[in-house]
C-alpha positions as CSV (number, residue, x, y, z in Angstrom):
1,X,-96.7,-46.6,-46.9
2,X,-95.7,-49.3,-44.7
3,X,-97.6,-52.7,-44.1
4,X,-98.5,-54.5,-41.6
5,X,-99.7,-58.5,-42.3
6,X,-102.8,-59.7,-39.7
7,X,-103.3,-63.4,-40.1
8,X,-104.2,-65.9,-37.9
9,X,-101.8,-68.3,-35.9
10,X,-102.2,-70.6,-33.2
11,X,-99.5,-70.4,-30.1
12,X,-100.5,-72.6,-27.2
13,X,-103.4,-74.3,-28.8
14,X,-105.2,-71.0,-28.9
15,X,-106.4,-68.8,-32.2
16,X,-104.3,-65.9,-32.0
17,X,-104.0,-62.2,-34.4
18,X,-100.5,-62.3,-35.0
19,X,-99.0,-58.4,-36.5
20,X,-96.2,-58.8,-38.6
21,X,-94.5,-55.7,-39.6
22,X,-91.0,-53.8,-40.6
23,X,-89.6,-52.8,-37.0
24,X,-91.5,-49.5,-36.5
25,X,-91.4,-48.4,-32.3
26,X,-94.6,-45.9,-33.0
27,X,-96.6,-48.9,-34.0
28,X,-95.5,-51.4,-31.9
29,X,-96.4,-48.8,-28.8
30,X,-100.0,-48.6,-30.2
31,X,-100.5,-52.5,-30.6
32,X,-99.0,-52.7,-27.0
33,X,-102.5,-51.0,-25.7
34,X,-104.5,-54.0,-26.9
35,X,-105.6,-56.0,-23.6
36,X,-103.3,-59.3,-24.0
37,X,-101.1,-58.5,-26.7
38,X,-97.7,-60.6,-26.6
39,X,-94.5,-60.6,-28.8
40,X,-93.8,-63.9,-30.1
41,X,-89.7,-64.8,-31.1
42,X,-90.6,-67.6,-33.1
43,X,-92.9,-66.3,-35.4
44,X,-90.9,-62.9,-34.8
45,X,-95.1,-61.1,-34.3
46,X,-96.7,-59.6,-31.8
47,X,-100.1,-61.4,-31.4
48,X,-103.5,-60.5,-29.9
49,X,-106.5,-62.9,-28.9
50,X,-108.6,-63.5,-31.9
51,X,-111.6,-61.8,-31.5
52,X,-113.6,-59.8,-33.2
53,X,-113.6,-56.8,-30.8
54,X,-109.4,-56.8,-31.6
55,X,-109.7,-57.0,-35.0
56,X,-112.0,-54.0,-34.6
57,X,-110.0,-52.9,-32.2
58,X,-106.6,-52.8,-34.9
59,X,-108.8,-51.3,-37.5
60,X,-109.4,-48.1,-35.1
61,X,-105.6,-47.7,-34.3
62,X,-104.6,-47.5,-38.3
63,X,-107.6,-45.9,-39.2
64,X,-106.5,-42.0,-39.3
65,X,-103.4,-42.4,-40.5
66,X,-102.1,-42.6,-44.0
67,X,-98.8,-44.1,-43.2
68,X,-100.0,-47.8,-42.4
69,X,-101.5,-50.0,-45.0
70,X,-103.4,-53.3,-42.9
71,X,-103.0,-56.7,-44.9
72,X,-105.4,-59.0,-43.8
73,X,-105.3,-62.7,-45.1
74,X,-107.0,-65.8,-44.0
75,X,-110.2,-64.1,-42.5
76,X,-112.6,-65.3,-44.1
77,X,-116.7,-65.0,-43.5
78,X,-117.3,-68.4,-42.9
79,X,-118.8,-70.1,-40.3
80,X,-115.0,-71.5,-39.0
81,X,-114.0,-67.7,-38.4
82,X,-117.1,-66.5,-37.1
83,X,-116.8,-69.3,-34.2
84,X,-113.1,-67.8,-34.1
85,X,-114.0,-64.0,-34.0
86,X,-116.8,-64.5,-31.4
87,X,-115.1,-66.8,-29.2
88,X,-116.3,-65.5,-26.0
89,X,-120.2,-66.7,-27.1
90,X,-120.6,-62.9,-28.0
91,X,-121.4,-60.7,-31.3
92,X,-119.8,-57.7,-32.7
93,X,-119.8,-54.2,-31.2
94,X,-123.2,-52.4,-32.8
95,X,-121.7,-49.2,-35.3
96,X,-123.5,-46.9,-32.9
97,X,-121.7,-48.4,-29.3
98,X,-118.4,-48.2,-31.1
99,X,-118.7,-44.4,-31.8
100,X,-119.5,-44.6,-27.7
101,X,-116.6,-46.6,-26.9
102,X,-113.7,-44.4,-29.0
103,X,-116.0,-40.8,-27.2
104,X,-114.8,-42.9,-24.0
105,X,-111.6,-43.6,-25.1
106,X,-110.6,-39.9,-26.4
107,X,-112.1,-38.7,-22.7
108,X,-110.1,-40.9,-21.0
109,X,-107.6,-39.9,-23.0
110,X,-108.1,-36.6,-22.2
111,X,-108.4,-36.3,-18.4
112,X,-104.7,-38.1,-18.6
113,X,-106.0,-42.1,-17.4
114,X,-103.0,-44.5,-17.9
115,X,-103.0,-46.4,-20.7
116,X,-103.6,-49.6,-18.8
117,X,-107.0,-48.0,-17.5
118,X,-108.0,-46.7,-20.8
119,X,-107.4,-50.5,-22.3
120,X,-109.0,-51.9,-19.5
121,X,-112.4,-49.6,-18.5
122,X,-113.1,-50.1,-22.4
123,X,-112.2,-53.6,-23.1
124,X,-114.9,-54.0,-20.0
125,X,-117.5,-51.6,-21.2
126,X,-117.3,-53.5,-24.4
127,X,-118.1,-56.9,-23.4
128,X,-121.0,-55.7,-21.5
129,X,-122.4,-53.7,-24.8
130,X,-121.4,-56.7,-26.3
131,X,-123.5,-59.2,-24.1
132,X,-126.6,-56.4,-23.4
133,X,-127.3,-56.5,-27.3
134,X,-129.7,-55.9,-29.5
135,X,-130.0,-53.6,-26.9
136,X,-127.8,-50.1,-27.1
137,X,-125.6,-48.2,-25.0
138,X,-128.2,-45.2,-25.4
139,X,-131.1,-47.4,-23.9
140,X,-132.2,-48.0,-20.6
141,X,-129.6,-50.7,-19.1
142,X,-132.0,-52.3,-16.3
143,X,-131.0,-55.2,-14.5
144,X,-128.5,-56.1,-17.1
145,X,-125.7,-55.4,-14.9
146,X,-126.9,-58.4,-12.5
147,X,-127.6,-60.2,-15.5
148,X,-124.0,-59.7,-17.3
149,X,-122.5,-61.0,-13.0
150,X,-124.9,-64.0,-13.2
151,X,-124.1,-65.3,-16.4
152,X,-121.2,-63.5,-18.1
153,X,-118.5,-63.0,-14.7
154,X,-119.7,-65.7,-12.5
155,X,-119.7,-68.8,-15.2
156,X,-116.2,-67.4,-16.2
157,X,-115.1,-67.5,-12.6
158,X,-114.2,-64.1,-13.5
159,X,-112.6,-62.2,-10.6
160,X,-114.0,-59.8,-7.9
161,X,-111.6,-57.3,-8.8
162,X,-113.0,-57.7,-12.5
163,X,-116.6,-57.1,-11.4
164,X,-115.6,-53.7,-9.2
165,X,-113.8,-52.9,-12.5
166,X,-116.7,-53.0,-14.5
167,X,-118.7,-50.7,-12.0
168,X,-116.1,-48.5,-12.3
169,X,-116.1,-48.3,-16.1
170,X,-119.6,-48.3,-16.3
171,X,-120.3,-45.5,-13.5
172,X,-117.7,-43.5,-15.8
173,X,-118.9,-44.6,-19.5
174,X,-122.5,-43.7,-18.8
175,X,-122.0,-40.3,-16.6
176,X,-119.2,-38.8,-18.7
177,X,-120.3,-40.0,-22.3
178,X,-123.8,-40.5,-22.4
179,X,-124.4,-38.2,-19.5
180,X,-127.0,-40.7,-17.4
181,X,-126.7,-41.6,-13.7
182,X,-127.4,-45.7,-13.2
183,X,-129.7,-46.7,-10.7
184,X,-127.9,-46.8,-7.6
185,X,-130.3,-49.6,-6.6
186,X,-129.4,-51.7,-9.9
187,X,-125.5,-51.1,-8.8
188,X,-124.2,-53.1,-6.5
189,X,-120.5,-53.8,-5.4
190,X,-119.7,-57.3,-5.2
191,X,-118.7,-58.3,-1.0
192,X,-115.2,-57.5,-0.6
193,X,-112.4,-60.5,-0.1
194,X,-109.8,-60.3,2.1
195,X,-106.7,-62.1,1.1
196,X,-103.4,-62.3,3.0
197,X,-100.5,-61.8,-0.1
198,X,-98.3,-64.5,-0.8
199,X,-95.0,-64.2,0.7
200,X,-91.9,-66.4,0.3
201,X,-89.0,-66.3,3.5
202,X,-86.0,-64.8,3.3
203,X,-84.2,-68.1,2.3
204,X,-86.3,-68.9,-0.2
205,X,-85.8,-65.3,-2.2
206,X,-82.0,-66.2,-1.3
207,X,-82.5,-69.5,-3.2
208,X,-84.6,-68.1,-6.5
209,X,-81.6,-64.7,-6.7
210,X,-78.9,-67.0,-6.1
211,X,-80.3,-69.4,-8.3
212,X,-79.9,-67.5,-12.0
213,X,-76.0,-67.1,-13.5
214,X,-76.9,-64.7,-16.1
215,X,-76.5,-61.4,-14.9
216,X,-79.4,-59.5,-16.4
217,X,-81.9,-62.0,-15.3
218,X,-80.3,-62.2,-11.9
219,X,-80.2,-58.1,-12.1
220,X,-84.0,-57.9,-12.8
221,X,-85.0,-59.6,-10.4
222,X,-82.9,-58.7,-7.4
223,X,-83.6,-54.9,-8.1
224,X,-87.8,-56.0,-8.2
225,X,-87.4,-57.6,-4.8
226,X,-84.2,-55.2,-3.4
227,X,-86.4,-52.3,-3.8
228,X,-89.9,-53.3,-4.0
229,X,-90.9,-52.9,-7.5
230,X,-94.0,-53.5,-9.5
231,X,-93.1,-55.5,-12.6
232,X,-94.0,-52.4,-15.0
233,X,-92.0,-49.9,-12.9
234,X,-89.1,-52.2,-13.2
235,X,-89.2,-52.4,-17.0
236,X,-89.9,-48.6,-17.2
237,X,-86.5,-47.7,-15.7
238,X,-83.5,-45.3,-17.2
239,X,-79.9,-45.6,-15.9
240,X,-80.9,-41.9,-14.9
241,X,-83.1,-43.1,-12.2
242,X,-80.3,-44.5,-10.1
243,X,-78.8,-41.9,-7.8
244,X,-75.8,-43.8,-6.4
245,X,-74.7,-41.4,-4.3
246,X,-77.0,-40.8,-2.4
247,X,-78.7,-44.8,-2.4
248,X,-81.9,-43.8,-4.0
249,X,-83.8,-45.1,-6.9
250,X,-86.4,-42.9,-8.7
251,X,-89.6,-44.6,-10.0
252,X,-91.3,-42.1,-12.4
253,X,-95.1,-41.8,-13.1
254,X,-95.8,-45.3,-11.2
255,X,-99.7,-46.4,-10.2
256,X,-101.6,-43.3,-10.3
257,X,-99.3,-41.1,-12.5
258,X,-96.8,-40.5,-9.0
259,X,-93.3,-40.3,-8.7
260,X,-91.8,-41.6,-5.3
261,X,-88.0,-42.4,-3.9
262,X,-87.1,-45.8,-3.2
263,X,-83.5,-46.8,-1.3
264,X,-81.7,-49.0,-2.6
265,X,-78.5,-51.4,-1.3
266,X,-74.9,-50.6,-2.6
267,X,-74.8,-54.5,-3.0
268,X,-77.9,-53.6,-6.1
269,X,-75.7,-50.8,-7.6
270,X,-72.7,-53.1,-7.8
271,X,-74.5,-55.5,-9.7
272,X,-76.4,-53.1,-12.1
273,X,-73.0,-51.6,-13.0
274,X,-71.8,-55.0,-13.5
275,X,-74.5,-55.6,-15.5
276,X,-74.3,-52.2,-17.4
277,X,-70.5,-53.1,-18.3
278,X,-71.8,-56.4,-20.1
279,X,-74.8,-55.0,-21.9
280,X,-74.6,-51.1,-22.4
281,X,-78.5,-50.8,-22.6
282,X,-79.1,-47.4,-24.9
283,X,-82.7,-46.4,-23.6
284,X,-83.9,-48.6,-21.2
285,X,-82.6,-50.1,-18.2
286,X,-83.6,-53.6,-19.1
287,X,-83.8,-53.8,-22.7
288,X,-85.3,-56.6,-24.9
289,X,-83.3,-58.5,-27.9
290,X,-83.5,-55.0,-30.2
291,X,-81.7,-52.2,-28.9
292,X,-83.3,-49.3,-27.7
293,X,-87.1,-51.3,-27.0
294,X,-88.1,-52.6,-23.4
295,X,-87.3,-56.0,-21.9
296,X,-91.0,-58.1,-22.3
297,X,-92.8,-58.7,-19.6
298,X,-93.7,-62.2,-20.3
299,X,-90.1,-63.2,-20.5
300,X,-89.5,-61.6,-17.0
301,X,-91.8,-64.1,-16.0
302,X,-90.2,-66.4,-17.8
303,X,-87.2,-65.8,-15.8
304,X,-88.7,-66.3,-12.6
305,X,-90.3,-69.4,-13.6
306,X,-86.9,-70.7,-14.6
307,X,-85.2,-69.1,-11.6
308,X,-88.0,-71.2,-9.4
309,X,-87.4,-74.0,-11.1
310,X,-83.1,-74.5,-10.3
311,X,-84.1,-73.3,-7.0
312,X,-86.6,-76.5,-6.3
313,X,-89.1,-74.2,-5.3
314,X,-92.8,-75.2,-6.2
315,X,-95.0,-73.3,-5.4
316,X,-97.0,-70.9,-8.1
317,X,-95.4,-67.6,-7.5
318,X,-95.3,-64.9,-9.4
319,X,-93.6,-61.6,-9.7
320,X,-95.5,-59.6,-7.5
321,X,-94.9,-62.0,-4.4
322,X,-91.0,-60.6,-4.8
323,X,-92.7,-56.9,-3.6
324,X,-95.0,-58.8,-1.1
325,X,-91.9,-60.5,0.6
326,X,-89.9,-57.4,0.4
327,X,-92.6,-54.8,2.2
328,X,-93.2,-58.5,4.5
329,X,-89.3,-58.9,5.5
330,X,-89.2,-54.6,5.9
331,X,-91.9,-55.1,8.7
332,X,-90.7,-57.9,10.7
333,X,-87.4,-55.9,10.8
334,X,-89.2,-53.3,12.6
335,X,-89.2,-50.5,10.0
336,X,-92.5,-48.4,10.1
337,X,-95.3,-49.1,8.5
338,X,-95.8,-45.6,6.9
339,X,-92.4,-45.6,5.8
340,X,-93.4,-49.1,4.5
341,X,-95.9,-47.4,2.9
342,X,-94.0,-44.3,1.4
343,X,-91.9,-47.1,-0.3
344,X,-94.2,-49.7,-1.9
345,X,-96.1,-45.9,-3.4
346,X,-99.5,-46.8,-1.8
347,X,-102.1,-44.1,-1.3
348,X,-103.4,-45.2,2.0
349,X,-102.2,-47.2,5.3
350,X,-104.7,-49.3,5.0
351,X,-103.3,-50.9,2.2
352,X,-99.9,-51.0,3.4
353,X,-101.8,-52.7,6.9
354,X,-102.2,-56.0,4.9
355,X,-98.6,-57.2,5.6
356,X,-98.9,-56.7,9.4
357,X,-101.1,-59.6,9.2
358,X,-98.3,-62.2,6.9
359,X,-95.5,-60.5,9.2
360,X,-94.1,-63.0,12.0
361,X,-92.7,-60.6,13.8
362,X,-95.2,-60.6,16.8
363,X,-96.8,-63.8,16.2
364,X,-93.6,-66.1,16.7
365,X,-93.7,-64.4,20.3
366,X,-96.7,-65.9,21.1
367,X,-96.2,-69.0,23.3
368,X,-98.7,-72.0,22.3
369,X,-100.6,-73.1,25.7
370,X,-99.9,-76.2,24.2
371,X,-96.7,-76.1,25.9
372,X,-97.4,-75.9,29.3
373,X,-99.2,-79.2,28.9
C-alpha cells in the first residue's frame, strides 16, 4: 500500500494542503481535479488551499481504493485549525449534502462533463450548501440564492462569470439530483458585461517571443500565439498532432469535448523540431521536469511573466491575451471572421464578433474632423 503525507505548509503567506507522495501519475491526475491545486519544486508537493471542503474533498478521492494509505499530521481540532479549515467564514459540508454532491459528481461524470466543469459546478454548489446551512440541500432554498450574491459573491468581488456559474450548477444540481425545478422568479442572471479583450500589437508579441533564449519556453509560447491556442490545449499536445505536411495542427477534445484544425507557419514547425532535437519529449509535447508528465501550467505563466519582463513590457497580461492578439491581428489582415471563428473553436459568431470591435482595421480609416480645423 502506498502513502501519501497531508500536512500543512505555508507558500506565499497562505495555509496550504501540501501531498507528498512516491511519483505515482494515477494519483497525481486525481489530485489535479481539486479546484487550485499546484505543484510546488521546493517542497517537491503538490498543494491545495486549506480548507475543510479539500480535506474532505481528498478523503473522497482515496476513499474506495485499497491501494492508498492517507497520513495526516499536524491537523489538529483546535481552535488554530478550525480558523484554518473554515477560512472562507464557512462550516463543513452537512453528511447528508455530501452524499448530494458526489450523486452530482458521478452524474456529471456520467453524461461525459469535462473535468474542469465537474470541479467547478461542485466546488460552487458546495459553497452555497455550505453558506445556506443548517439548512439542507433537500429543503426549500428560497431567496438564499440573492442572499449567497449579496453577501457571499458581491463582498468577495467575486466575478459575474462566477455568479452565472453558480446558476448554472445550481439549475443542474437541483433538477438532475434532487429532481426540483427553482423558482424561476428567485433565479435571476446577473446583467451581462461587455468587455473588449486585451490585445497587445504586433511589435509588442515580437518583443515578448523574441525576448526568451531558451527554446522550449520560446517554443511554448510562439506555438500559443502562432496558432491561437488556449493555455490547456497547448499543454495537451502530442508530436502526433503536428501534420507538417500539410501545415495543420490538430487540437483534440478542446472546450466542449471538439476537435478542430488549426494552420500553422512552417517558421513554428522549424522551431518545434528544433526544439524536439534538444529535448526528445516521450508523451507530451511540452513536458514538465519528469519525463513522460505535462509541462505546469503555472510555470507557463511563469514564463510569460519573465518573457514580459526582458521585454520592458508592463502591462498585466496574461496568456490568453497571446490568443486575443492572434484572432485580433488575423482580422485586421482581412481574413474572415467565420474562418476566424473556425480557428479560435468557438461555437457561435457572436463570440468570434468581439475582436471586430479591438481590430483597427476600419477605425484607423476614419479621419478625425479634428483635422480639417
Amino acid at each position: 500500500m502506498k502513502t501519501i503525507s497531508i500536512s500543512v505548509v505555508v507558500i506565499q503567506g497562505k495555509k496550504r494542503l501540501a501531498l507528498s507522495f512516491a511519483y505515482d501519475k494515477p494519483v497525481m491526475l486525481l489530485i489535479r481535479t481539486i479546484l487550485g491545486s499546484r505543484w510546488e519544486p521546493e517542497i517537491r508537493a503538490w498543494h491545495v488551499a486549506a480548507t475543510q471542503t479539500n480535506l474532505n474533498r481528498i478523503r473522497e478521492l482515496f476513499r474506495n481504493t485499497n491501494l492508498y494509505e492517507l497520513q495526516i499530521s499536524n491537523l489538529s481540532s483546535g481552535k488554530e485549525d478550525e480558523k484554518m479549515h473554515f477560512s472562507d467564514g464557512l462550516s463543513p459540508l452537512a453528511p447528508a449534502d455530501e452524499a448530494c454532491i458526489s450523486s452530482f459528481r458521478k452524474w456529471m461524470q456520467f453524461r461525459r462533463y469535462s473535468e474542469s466543469t465537474i470541479r467547478t459546478y461542485s466546488e460552487i454548489v458546495i459553497t452555497f450548501l455550505r453558506f445556506i446551512k443548517p439548512r439542507l440541500a433537500t429543503d426549500e432554498v428560497g431567496d438564499e440564492i440573492q442572499r449567497f450574491t449579496n453577501d457571499y459573491i458581491i463582498p468577495r468581488r467575486l466575478s459575474f462569470s462566477y455568479q452565472n456559474q453558480l446558476i448554472n450548477a445550481l439549475k443542474l444540481f437541483y433538477g438532475q439530483v434532487l429532481k426540483r425545478e427553482l423558482d424561476p422568479g428567485k433565479v435571476r442572471r446577473p446583467m451581462r458585461e461587455h468587455k473588449l479583450p486585451n490585445v497587445l500589437s504586433k511589435q509588442e508579441v515580437k518583443k515578448v517571443l523574441g525576448a526568451l533564449t531558451n527554446i522550449k519556453h520560446r517554443a511554448m509560447l510562439c506555438t500559443i500565439y502562432g496558432c491561437g491556442l488556449r493555455r490547456g490545449e497547448l499543454l495537451h499536445l502530442r508530436m502526433n498532432d503536428i501534420d507538417s505536411s500539410r501545415g495543420l495542427l490538430i487540437i483534440r477534445q478542446a472546450k466542449g469535448r471538439k476537435d478542430r484544425l488549426v494552420p500553422i507557419s512552417q517558421k513554428i514547425i522549424e522551431l518545434l523540431r528544433n526544439y524536439y532535437r534538444q529535448y526528445k519529449p516521450k508523451t507530451w509535447l511540452f513536458e514538465g521536469v519528469v519525463a513522460g508528465t505535462q509541462y505546469d501550467e503555472r510555470s507557463l505563466q511563469q514564463v510569460l511573466k519573465k518573457a514580459l519582463f526582458l521585454a520592458g513590457i508592463k502591462k498585466p497580461v496574461t496568456l490568453h491575451w497571446l490568443r486575443h492578439s492572434y484572432a485580433t491581428h488575423l482580422h485586421e489582415s482581412g481574413v474572415d471572421i467565420r474562418y476566424i471563428q473556425e480557428i479560435l473553436g468557438h461555437r457561435s459568431t457572436k463570440t468570434t464578433e468581439i475582436y471586430t470591435h479591438v481590430s483597427t482595421r476600419s477605425i484607423q480609416l476614419i479621419r478625425s474632423p479634428f483635422d480639417d480645423l
